[in-house]
C-alpha positions, 0 to 999 in steps of 0.5 A: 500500500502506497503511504504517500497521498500526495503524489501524481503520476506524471505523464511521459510525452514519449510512450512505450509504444513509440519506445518499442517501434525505435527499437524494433521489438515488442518488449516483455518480461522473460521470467526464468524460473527454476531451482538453483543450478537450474541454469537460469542465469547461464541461460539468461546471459547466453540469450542476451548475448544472441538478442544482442548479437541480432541487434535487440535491446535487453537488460538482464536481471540477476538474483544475486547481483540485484541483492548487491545494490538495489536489495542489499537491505533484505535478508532471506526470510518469507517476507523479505523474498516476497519483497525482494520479488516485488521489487524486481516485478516494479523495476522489470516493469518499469524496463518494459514501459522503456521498451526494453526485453528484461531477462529476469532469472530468479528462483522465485518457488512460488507462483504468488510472487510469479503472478504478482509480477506478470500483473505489473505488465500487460497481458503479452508482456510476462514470458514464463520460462520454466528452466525445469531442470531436475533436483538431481542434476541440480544437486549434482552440479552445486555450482556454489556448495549451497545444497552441500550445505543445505543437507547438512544443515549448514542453510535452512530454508533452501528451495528444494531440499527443506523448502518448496518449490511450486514449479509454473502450472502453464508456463509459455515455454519449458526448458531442461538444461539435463536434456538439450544444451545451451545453444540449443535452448537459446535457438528454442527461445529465440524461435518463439520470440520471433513466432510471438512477433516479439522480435521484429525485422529493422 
């Protein structure tokens, strides 16, 4: 809830629409959502580095650099990830509204926090990317020791082992970095952007 009575919002003379035609894209959030060593980020960074490459405009949003700057005051409890979440949501909407493709990767297990963000945006403008790699692999690949500490109780609440992970219901696109590589996933992406005409010919 907004405590602040006296603000107006003041309108921009240049609008998303217009943003969008310069940049010859239709922009939108690309949610990637997973377990941790998924290959959310991995993934994130190789796509924006081909949308790029085609000459598209991107930010990428990344869990831990954003806990860096923006949400260095939150720690890892229920309400400060929802917060965490929440602050992402308003400032990935605020990237679409500059026409930009925002490539968010967070774990995000819960589709409360998921669906909180796809209402900040238009109906077409939130792309749930499921990176549906299993817990298995995930385990196995332990990029940073957290599941090491986690089973040994070094970390509470980690998502997947003492904590839930509410994997999408009907997410726009799936991806499992156990069964097809990386340029093979980024290629999966890329086509649907274009079939979506989220990607447009300069």
């Amino acid at each position: 809830m907004n405590k602040n009575t006296n603000i107006t919002w003041q309108a921009s003379k240049v609008n998303k629409t217009e943003r969008s035609k310069q940049k010859h894209q239709q922009p939108c959030i690309l949610w990637f959502t997973g377990l941790s060593g998924a290959g959310k980020t991995t993934l994130a960074n190789a796509l924006e580095q081909k949308l790029f490459e085609l000459n598209h405009h991107t930010y990428l949003l990344d869990g831990d650099n954003v806990r860096h700057g923006l949400n260095k005051d939150l720690g890892f409890s229920d309400a400060d990830r929802q917060e965490n979440i929440r602050r992402i949501g308003e400032l990935a909407a605020l990237f679409v509204d500059a026409g930009l493709l925002v490539l968010a990767a967070f774990i995000s297990p819960f589709q409360t926090e998921r669906r909180l963000v796809r209402e900040l945006v238009g109906p077409d403008e939130f792309i749930e990317i499921y990176v549906a790699t299993p817990l298995s692999t995930c385990e196995q690949r332990d990029p940073k020791g957290l599941y090491k500490k986690a089973r040994a109780g070094e970390i509470r609440n980690f998502t997947g082992i003492d904590s839930e992970y509410e994997a999408p219901a009907n997410p726009e696109l799936v991806v499992d970095t156990s069964v097809q590589t990386l340029d093979r996933s980024v290629e999966q992406i890329v086509a649907f952007l274009k079939a979506r005409g989220i990607l447009k010919e300069a």
